[in-house]
TINUDO-504683 format. One record per residue (C-alpha): residue in one letter; x, y negated, z negated. Coordinates in steps of 0.02 Angstrom, whole numbers, padded with zeros to 5 digits, always signed. Example, Ala and Ser with C-alpha at 12.3 -4.5 7.8 and 13.67 -1.06 7.14 Angstrom:
% residues 2
A+00615+00225-00390S+00684+00053-00357
% end
This chain:
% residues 237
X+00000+00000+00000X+00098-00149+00059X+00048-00322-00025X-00081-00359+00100X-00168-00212+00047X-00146-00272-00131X-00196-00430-00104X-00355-00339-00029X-00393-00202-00159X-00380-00355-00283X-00496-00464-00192X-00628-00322-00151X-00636-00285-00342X-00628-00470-00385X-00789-00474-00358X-00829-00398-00513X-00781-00546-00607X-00924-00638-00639X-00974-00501-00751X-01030-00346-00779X-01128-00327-00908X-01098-00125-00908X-00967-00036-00792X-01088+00113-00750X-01209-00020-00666X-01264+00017-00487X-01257-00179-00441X-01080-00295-00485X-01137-00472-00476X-01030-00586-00383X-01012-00784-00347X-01188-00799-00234X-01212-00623-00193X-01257-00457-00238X-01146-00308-00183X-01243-00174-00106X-01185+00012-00168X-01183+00126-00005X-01307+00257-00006X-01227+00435-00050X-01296+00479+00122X-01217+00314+00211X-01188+00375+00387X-01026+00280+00404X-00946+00368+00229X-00881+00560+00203X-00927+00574+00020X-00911+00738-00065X-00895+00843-00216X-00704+00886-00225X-00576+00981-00317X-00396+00988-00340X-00253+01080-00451X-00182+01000-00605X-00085+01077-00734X-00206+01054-00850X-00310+01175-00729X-00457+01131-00597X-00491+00947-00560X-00677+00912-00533X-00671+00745-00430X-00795+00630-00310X-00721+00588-00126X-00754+00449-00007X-00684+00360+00128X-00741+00297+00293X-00796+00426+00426X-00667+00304+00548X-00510+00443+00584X-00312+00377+00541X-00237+00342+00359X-00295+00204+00250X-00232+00137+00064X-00295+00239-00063X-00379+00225-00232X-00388+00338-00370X-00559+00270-00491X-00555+00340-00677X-00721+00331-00756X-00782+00254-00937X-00835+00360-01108X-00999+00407-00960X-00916+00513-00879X-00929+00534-00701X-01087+00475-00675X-01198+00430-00525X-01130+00210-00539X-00971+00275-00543X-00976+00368-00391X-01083+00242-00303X-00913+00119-00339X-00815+00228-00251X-00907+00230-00116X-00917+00037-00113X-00730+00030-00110X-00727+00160+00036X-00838+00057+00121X-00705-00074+00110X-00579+00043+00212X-00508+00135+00038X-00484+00312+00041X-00547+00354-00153X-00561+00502-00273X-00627+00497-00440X-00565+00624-00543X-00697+00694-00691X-00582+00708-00854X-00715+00831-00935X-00681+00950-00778X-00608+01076-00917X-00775+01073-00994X-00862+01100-00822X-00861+00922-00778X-00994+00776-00833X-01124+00878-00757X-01111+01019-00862X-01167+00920-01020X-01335+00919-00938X-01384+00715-00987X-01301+00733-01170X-01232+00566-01159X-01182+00571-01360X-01069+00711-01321X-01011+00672-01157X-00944+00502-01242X-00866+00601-01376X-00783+00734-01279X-00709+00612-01144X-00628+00486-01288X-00545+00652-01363X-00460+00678-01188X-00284+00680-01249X-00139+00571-01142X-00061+00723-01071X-00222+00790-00992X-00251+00624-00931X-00101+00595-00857X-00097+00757-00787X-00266+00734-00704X-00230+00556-00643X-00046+00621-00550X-00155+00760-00463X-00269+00645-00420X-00142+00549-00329X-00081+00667-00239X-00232+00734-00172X-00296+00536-00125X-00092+00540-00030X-00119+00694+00055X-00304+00686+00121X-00311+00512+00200X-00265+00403+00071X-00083+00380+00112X-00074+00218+00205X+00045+00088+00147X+00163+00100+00015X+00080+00195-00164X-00093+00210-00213X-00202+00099-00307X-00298+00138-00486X-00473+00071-00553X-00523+00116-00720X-00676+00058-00804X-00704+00043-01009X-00608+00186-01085X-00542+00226-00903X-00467+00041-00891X-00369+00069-01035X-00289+00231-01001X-00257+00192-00801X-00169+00041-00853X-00061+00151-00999X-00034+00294-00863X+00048+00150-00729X+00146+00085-00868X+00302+00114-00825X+00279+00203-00651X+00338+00164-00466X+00215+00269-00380X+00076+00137-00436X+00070-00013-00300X-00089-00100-00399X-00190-00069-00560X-00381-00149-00594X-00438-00132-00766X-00625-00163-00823X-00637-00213-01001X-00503-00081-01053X-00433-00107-01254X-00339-00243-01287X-00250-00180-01444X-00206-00003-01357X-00133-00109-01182X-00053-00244-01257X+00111-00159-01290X+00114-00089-01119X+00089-00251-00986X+00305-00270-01013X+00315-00101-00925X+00171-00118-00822X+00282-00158-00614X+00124-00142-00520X+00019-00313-00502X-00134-00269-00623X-00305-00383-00605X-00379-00362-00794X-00564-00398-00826X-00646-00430-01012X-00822-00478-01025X-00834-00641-01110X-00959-00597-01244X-00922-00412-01277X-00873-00401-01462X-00766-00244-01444X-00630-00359-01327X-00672-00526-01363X-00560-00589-01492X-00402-00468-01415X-00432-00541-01237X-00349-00716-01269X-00199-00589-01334X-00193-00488-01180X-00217-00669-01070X-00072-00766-01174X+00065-00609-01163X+00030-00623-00943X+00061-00796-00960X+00193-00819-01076X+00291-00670-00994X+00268-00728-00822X+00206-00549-00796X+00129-00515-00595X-00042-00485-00662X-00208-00591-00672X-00322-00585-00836X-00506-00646-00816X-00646-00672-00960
% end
């Protein structure tokens, strides 16, 4: 993903930043507009079930990218404490429909996937924030390499988006990496990123929604250590 396509990726997801006033929502408001999700059957989209080897074992995952043949940037989408749910998916499809190539890994695929809880949101919440770092990690690496190797290899690296729970542990899994040409972070926790934006190379774009208690008062932290460390990423309340 060379810096036009960062430049892009951030743009296309910028439109989030109005607010958002929960990351599973089917409709992100933007500056005079509404963005319309792409239907699941959208002629112009392959979207699919998919899955994929990690070493934690079987990845359950959600494909999409345009129907259009040749390689294109890709995107790997990490979901909140919801799971992988249907808003989730329908955002990857609205970044495919931007010319992204995007997988979204389900982190409860051990447990048979979000799916498998059968609408028991109380556990599916618990279960995903007890996903340990390694599993994680291990999940989010596989799911790079499938986006690389099935269409998503265009430019230089891949892209993450992580929503919630899923912000905070994309941008503490690209801490630190070179494989990682971009990170966009909805509302992740400020306390647990903080110590990470030094390590963090890849240009992150960090949402926080201005009147959500959980990130409110660590937001101005998060926004202050960008500034005052000149770091290449963009913080907006």
């Amino acid at each position: 993903m060379d810096s036009i396509g960062r430049r892009e990726l951030l743009r296309c997801l910028g439109i989030a930043a109005a607010g958002v006033s929960a990351p599973w929502l089917g409709l992100v408001p933007s500056v005079g507009a509404q963005v319309q999700i792409p239907s699941e059957f959208d002629n112009g989209l392959d979207s699919i079930a998919v899955a994929f080897k990690a070493p934690s074992g079987m990845t359950l995952g959600y494909w999409s990218q345009p129907k259009a043949a040749g390689m294109r940037p890709g995107i790997v989408m990490l979901h909140d404490v919801a799971g992988l749910s249907a808003g989730v998916r329908g955002m990857a499809r609205s970044v495919a429909n931007s010319g992204y190539a995007v997988v979204a890994p389900d982190v409860l695929s051990v447990q048979g996937g979000t799916a498998g809880f059968r609408g028991n949101d109380a556990e599916v919440q618990k279960t995903v924030a007890a996903a340990t770092a390694a599993t994680v990690g291990q999940q989010l690496s596989a799911a790079l390499g499938y986006v690389k190797t099935h269409g998503g290899g265009g430019g230089k690296g891949q892209g993450l988006i992580g929503y919630g729970w899923g912000g905070t542990q994309t941008m503490l899994y690209a801490a630190g990496r070179k494989d990682v040409a971009a990170c966009v972070a909805f509302y992740p926790d400020p306390k647990l990123v903080l110590p990470a934006l030094a390590k963090l190379t890849a240009p992150t774009f960090i949402v926080f929604a201005g009147d959500d208690p959980a990130t409110k008062e660590g937001a101005a932290s998060v926004e202050m250590a960008v500034t005052s460390g000149k770091l290449p990423h963009v913080v907006k309340v």
